[in-house]
C-alpha positions in Angstrom: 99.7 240.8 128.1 101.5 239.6 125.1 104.8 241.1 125.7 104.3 240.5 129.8 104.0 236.2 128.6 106.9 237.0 126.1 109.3 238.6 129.1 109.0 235.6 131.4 109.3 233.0 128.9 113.1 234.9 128.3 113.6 234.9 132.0 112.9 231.4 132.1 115.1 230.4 128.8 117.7 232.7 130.2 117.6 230.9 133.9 117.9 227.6 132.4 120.6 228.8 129.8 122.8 230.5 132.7 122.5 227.2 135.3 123.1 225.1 131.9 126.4 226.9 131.7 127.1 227.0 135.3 126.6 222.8 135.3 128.8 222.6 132.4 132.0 224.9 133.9 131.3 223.3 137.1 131.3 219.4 135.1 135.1 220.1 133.5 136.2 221.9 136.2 135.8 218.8 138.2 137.5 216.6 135.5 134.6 215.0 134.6 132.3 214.5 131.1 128.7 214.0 129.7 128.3 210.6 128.4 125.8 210.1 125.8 125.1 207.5 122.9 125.7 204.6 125.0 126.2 201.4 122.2 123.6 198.9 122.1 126.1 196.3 121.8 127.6 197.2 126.0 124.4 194.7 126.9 125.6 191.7 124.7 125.8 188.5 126.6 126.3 185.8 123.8 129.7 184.0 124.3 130.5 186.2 127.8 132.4 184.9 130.3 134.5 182.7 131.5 133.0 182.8 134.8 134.8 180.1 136.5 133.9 178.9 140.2 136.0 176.1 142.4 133.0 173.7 142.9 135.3 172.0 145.9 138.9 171.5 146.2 139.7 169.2 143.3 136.6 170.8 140.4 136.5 174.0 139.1 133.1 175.0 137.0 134.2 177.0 133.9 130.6 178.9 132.5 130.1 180.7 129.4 127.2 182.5 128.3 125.2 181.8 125.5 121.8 182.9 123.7 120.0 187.0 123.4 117.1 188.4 124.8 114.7 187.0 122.0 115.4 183.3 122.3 116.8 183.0 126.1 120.1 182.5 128.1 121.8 179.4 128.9 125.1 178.6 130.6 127.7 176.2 128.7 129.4 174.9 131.3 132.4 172.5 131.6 133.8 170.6 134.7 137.7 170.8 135.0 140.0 169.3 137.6 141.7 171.8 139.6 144.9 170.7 138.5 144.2 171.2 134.8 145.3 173.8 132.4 142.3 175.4 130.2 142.1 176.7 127.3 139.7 180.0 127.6 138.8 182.8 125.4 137.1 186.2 125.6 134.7 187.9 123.3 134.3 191.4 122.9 131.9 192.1 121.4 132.1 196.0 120.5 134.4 194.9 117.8 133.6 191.2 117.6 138.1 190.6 118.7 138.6 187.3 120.9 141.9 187.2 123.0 143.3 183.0 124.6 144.6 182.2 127.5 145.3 179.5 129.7 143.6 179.0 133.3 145.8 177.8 136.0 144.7 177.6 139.5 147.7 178.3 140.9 149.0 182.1 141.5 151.7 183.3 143.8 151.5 186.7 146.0 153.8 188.9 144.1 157.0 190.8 145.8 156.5 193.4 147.0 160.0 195.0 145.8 161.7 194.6 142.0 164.9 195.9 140.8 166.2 196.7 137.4 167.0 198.6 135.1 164.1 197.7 132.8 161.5 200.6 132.0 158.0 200.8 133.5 154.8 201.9 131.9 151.9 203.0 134.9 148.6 203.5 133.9 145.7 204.0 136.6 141.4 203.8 136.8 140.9 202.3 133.7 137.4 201.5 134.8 136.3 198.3 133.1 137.4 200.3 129.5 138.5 197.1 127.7 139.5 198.4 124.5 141.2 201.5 125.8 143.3 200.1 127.2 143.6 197.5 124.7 144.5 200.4 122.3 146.5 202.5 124.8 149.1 199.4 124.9 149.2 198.7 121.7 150.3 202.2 120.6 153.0 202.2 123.4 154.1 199.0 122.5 153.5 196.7 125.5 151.4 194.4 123.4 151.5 194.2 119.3 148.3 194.6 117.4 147.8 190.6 117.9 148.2 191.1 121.7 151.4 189.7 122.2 153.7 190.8 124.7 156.6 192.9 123.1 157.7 195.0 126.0 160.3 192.6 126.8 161.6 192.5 130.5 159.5 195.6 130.9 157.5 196.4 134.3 153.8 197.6 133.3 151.9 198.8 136.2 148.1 198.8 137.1 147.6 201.4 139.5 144.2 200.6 140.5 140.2 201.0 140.2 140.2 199.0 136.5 137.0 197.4 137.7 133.0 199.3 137.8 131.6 202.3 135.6 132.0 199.8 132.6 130.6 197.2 131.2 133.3 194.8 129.9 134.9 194.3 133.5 135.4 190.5 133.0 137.2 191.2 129.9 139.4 193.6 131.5 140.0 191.2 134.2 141.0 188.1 132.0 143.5 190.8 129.6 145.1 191.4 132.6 145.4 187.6 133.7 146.6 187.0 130.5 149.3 189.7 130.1 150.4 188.2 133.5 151.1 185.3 131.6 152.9 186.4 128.5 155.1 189.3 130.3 156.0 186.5 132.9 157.5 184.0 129.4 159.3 187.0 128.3 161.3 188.1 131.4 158.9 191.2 131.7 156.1 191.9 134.5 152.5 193.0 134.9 152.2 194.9 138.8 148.3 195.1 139.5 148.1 196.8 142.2 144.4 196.8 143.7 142.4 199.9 144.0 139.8 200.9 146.5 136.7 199.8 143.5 138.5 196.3 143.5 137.9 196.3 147.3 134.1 196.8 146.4 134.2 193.9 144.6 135.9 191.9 146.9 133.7 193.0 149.5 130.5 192.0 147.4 129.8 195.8 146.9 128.7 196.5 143.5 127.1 199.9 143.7 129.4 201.2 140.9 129.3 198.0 138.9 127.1 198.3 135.9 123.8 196.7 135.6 125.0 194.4 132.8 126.2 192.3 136.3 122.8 192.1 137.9 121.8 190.1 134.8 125.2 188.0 134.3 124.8 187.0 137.8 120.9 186.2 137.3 122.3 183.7 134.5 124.6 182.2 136.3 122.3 181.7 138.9 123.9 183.6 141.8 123.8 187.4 143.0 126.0 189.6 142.0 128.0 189.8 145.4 128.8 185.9 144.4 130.9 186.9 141.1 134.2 187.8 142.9 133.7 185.9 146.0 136.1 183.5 147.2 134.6 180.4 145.2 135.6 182.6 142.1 138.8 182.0 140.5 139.0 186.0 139.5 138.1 186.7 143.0 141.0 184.5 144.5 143.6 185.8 142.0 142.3 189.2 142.5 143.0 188.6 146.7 146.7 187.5 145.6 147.6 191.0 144.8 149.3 193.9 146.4 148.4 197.4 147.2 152.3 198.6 147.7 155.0 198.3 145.2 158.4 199.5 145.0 159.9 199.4 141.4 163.2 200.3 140.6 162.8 203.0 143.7 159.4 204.0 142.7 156.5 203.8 145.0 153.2 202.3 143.2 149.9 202.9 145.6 146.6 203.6 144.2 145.8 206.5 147.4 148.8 207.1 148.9 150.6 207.0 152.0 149.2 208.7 154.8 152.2 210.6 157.2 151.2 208.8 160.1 151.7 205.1 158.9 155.4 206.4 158.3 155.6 206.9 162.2 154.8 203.3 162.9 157.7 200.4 162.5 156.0 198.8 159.4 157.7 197.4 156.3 155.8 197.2 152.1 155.6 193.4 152.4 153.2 194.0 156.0 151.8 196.7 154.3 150.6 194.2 152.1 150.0 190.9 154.0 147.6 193.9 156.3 145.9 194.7 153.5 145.1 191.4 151.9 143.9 189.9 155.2 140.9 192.8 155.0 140.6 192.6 151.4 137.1 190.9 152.3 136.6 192.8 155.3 134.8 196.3 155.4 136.6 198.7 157.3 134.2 200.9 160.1 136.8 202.9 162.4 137.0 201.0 166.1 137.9 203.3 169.1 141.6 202.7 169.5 144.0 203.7 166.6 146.4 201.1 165.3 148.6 200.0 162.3 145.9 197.9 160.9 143.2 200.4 160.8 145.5 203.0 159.2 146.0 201.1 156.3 142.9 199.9 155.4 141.1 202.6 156.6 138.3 204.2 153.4 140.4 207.7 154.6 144.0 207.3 155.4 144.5 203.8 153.7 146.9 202.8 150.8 143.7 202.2 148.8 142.2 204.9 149.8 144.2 208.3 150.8 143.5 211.6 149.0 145.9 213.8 151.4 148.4 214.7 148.5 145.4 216.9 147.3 142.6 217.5 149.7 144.4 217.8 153.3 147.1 220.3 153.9 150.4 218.5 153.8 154.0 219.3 153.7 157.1 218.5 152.3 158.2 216.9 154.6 155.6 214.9 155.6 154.9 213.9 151.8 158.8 212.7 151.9 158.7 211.0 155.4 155.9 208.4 154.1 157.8 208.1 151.1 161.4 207.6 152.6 159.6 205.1 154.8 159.2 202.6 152.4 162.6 202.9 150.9 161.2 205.2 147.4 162.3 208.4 145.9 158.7 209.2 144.5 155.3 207.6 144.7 153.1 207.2 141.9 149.4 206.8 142.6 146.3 207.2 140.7 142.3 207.4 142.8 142.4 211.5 142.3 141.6 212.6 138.7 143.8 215.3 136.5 143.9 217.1 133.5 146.9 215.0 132.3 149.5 213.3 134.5 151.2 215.6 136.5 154.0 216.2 139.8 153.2 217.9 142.5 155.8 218.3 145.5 158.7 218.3 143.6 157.8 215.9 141.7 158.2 213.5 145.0 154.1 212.3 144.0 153.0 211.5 140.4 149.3 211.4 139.7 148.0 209.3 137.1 144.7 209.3 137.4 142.3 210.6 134.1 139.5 210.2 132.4 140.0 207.7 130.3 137.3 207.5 127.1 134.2 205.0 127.5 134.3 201.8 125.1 130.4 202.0 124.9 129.8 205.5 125.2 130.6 208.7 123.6 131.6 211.7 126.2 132.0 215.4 126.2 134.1 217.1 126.2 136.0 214.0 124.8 139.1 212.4 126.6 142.2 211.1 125.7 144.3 207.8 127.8 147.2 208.9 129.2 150.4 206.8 131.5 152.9 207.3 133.2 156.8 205.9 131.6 159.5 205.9 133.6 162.9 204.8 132.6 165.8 205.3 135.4 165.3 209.0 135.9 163.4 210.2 133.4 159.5 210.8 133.6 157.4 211.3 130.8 153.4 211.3 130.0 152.9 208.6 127.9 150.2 209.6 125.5 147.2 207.7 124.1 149.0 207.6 120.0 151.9 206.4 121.6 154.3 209.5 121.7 155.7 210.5 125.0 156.2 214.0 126.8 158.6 214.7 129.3 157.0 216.0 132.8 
């Protein structure tokens, strides 16, 4: 009886061991980790924010939050003219760091096509990972270890999805707003080119956000499809941007570009003005086929499009879609890899990987990685700062 109890205890240790395995080839296979050890510190609300909120068209409500679970929440909240310039800061408080910035209320919709000879660093799905990517630029020298701009007239592009999974989204929101600012006084220029998870947001879906939100939006007395709304300040800025770039002959698109749009009459800067006029708008496909739904659409949109990998595609199709838009290659992130890597002869770059958590520990571990191009030359640009050619 003994050795009968013995036997299917083994089975079962062996059943679990063998489907333990299996869950763990099938977990890297896919590009993905096990997060554990999550930081008590990724729920610290003292001194977060800005959240800043037109009130009406001449007040703008800039909140911070203050207080900890123990002794209660409050807002600090200050009324500026619309017109002002304010002088913010945000707190991170994994390492305690603050980074300054100025609020304006004014920001322009960017081109849609640059031209230079200047280099460009690309980085993709950073994921509300503040101090990667912190870190990341400071090793490739975008930014110096006090956060200034030192990558002169320099292009750095975002290539999407830097917003849910994370839990220091606002901070990685504001970094960007202020790189904006100090690439712009230096000649350079920060491309954030919006991702199919800062649609979600724009949309007021937060299914991916984390549930840090559901609480900052609780203190600021509003629900969490309010924070990026169009009363908020990062909401509007956030609508301002483009999904299409060209860059010194180099497409930028977080999906793609699906071979149909190329058979349609259609230039980047419509592309664009398309897109942003359903940035708020959820896209469910309507019986007749046009431009419109093609590129907004959640499966053949620029936000959205994962043919490179998952349809079967040509050649030629991959170039027509990119010759359409006047590029010699497209770089795009939304689809995860090992590393960043070329596929069609190296006409598509993905950039996409899984970048290391600021509040949690993963395995097996990851390492940032971007994209630097400099006229013809492509190279991984690794997370110490040292580059390999692809």
């Amino acid at each position: 009886m003994k050795k009968q109890i013995l036997r299917y205890f083994k089975h079962i240790f062996a059943t679990i061991f063998i489907v333990l395995v299996i869950g763990i080839i099938v977990v890297i296979s896919m590009h993905g980790s096990i997060g554990y050890g999550t930081n008590s510190q990724s729920t610290h609300l003292d001194k977060e924010g800005p959240y800043v909120f037109y009130e009406n068209d001449s007040t703008m409500a800039v909140n911070y939050i203050k207080g900890n679970k123990n002794d209660g929440f409050y807002l600090d909240e200050q009324q500026y003219a619309v017109t002002q310039e304010i002088n913010a800061s945000c707190f991170f408080p994994l390492d305690s760091t603050t980074f300054r910035f100025t609020i304006k209320s004014e920001f322009e919709i960017p081109q849609s096509t640059y031209s230079d000879d200047e280099p460009i660093l690309a980085i993709s799905d950073i994921e509300s990972g503040y101090k990667t990517f912190r870190d990341f630029l400071i090793q490739n020298k975008v930014i110096n270890s006090q956060l200034d701009w030192t990558f002169g007239k320099g292009h750095l592009v975002l290539v999407g999805d830097f917003v849910d999974r994370g839990f220091s989204t606002t901070q990685v929101l504001w970094f960007i707003y202020k790189l904006e600012q100090d690439a712009k006084k230096q000649g350079g220029n920060v491309h954030f080119i919006l991702g199919n998870h800062e649609l979600y947001n724009l949309q007021g879906k937060y299914k991916s956000a984390s549930y840090k939100y559901y609480g900052v939006a609780s203190i600021l007395g509003k629900q969490h499809h309010d924070l990026y709304n169009k009363q908020s300040f990062l909401g509007r800025w956030m609508a301002s941007k483009n999904t299409l770039e060209r860059i010194n002959g180099v497409l930028f698109a977080h999906g793609g570009i699906d071979p149909e749009i190329a058979n349609h009459d259609i230039t980047i800067e419509q592309v664009n003005t398309i897109n942003r006029a359903y940035y708020r708008k959820s896209y469910f496909p309507k019986p007749e086929e046009n431009i419109a739904q093609l590129i907004i659409s959640s499966k053949t949109g620029i936000c959205w499009y994962r043919g490179y990998f998952k349809d079967a595609i040509s050649q030629e199709e991959v170039e027509k879609g990119i010759r359409k838009f006047g590029g010699k290659a497209i770089v795009v992130g939304h689809t995860i890899q090992w590393k960043p890597k070329k596929y069609f002869e190296g006409k598509v770059l993905a950039i996409d990987v899984k970048h290391p958590k600021d509040y949690n520990k993963n395995w097996p571990s990851k390492s940032s990685e971007g994209l630097y191009i400099h006229k013809d030359t492509y190279a991984r640009a690794l997370a110490d700062g040292t580059r390999k050619e692809l």
